[in-house]
KEDREN-851205 format. One record per residue (C-alpha): residue number from 1; residue in three letters; z, x, y. Coordinates in pm, 1 decimal. Example, Ala and Ser with C-alpha at 12.3 -4.5 7.8 and 13.67 -1.06 7.14 Angstrom:
+-----+--------+----------+----------+----------+
| num | residu |       pz |       px |       py |
+-----+--------+----------+----------+----------+
|   1 |    ALA |    780.0 |   1230.0 |   -450.0 |
|   2 |    SER |    714.0 |   1367.0 |   -106.0 |
+-----+--------+----------+----------+----------+
This chain:
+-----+--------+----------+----------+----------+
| num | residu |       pz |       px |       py |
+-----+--------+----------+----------+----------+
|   1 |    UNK |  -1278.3 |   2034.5 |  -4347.3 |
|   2 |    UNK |  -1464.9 |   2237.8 |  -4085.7 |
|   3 |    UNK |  -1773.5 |   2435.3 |  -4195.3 |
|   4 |    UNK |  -1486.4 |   2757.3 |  -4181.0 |
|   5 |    UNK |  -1284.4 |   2603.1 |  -4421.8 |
|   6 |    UNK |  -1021.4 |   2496.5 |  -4170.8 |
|   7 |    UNK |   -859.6 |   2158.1 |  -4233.8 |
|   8 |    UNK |   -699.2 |   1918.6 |  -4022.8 |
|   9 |    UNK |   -777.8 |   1993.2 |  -3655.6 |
|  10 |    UNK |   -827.5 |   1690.0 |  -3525.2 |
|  11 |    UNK |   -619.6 |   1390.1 |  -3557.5 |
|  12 |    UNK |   -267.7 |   1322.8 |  -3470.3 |
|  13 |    UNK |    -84.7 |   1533.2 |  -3220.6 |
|  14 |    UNK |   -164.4 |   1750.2 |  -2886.5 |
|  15 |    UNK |    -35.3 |   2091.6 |  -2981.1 |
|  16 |    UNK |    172.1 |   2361.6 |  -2734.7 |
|  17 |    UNK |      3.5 |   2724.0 |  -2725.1 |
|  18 |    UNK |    187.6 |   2997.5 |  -2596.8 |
|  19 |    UNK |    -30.6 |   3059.2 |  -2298.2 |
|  20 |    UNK |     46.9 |   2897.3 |  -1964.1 |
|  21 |    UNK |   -267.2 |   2685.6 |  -1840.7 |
|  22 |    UNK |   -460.1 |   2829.1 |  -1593.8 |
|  23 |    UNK |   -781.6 |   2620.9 |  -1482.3 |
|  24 |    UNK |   -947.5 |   2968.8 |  -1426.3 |
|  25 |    UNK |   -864.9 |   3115.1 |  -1711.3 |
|  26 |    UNK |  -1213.1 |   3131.8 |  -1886.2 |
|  27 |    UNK |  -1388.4 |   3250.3 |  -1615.5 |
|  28 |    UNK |  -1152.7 |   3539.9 |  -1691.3 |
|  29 |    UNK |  -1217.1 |   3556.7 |  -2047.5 |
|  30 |    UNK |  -1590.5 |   3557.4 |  -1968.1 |
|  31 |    UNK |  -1574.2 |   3849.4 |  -1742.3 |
|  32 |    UNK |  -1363.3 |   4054.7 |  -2018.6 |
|  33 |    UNK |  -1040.1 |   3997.8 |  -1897.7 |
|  34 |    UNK |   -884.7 |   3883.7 |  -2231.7 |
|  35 |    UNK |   -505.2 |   3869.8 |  -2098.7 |
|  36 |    UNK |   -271.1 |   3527.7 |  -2124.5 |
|  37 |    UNK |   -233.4 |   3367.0 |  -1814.8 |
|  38 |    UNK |    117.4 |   3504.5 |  -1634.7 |
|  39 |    UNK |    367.4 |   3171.9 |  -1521.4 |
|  40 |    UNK |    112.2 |   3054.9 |  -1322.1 |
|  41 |    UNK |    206.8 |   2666.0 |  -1297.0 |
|  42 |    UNK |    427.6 |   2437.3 |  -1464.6 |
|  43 |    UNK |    247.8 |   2357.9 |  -1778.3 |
|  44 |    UNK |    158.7 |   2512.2 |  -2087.2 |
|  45 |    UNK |   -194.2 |   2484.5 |  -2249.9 |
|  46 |    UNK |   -231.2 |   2147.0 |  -2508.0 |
|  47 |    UNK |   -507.4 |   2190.5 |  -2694.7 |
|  48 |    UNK |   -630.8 |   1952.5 |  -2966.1 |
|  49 |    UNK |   -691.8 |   1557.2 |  -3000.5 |
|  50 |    UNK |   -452.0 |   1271.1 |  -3003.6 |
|  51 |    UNK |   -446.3 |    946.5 |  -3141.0 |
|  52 |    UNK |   -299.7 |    732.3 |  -2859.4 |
|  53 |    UNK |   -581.9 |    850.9 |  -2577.5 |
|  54 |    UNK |   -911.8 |    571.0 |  -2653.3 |
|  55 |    UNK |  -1136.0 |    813.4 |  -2504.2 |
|  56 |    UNK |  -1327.5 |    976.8 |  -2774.4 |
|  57 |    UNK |  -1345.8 |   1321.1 |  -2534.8 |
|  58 |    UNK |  -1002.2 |   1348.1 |  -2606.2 |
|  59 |    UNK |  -1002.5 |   1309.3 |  -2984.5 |
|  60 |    UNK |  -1133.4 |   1702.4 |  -3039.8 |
|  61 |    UNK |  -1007.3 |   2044.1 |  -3132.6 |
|  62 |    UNK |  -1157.1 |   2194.1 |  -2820.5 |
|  63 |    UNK |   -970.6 |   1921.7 |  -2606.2 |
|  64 |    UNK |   -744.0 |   2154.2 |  -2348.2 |
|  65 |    UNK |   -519.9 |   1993.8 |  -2086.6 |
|  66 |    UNK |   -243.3 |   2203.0 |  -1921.6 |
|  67 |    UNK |    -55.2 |   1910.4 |  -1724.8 |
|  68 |    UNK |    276.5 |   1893.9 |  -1882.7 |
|  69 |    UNK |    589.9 |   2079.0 |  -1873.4 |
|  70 |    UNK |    712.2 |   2302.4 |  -2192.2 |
|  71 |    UNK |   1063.3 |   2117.5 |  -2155.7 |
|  72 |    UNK |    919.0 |   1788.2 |  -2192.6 |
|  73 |    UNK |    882.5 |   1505.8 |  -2489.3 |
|  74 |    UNK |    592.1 |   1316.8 |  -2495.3 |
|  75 |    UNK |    507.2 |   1137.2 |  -2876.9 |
|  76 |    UNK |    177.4 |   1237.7 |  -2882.2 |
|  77 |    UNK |    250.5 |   1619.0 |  -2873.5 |
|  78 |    UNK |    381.0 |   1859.5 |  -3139.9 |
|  79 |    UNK |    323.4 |   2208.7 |  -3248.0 |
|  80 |    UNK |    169.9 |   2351.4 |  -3578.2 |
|  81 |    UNK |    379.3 |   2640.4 |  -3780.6 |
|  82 |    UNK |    151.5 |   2910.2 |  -3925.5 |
|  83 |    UNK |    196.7 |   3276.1 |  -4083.2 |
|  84 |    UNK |    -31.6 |   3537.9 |  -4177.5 |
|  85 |    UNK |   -112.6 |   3540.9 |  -4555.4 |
|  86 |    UNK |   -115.6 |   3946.1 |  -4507.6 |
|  87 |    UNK |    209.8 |   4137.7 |  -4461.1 |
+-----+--------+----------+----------+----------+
């Protein structure tokens, strides 16, 4: 459990985001600009840590790589399901 009572971040899967990766994207977000990245290249953001990767940089909720294609099936990539608790 994180110290914001969020469990599970780490551990067995890279997980899709919606936003296309874009290696510039937080200089962006730094400047204010707070916009998703348009279709920019051919992957979408992974963020998380996986299992199957021995480096320990990759084992981390902060982990982001953008290399691989949305139409693609790797094993060590999923997605998490989520809804607001609030109407």
């Amino acid at each position: 459990v994180s110290p914001w009572g969020l469990y599970q971040m780490s551990g067995n899967v890279f997980e899709w985001c919606q936003d296309w990766y874009d290696s510039d994207a937080y200089n962006r977000y730094k400047a204010g600009n707070l916009t998703s990245p348009a279709n920019v290249g051919l992957g979408r953001v992974l963020r998380g840590g996986s299992w199957y990767l021995s480096d320990e940089g990759f084992f981390r909720c902060a982990y982001r790589n953008g290399s691989y294609p949305p139409a693609g099936r790797y094993d060590r990539s999923g997605f998490r399901l989520f809804r607001s608790l609030t109407p």
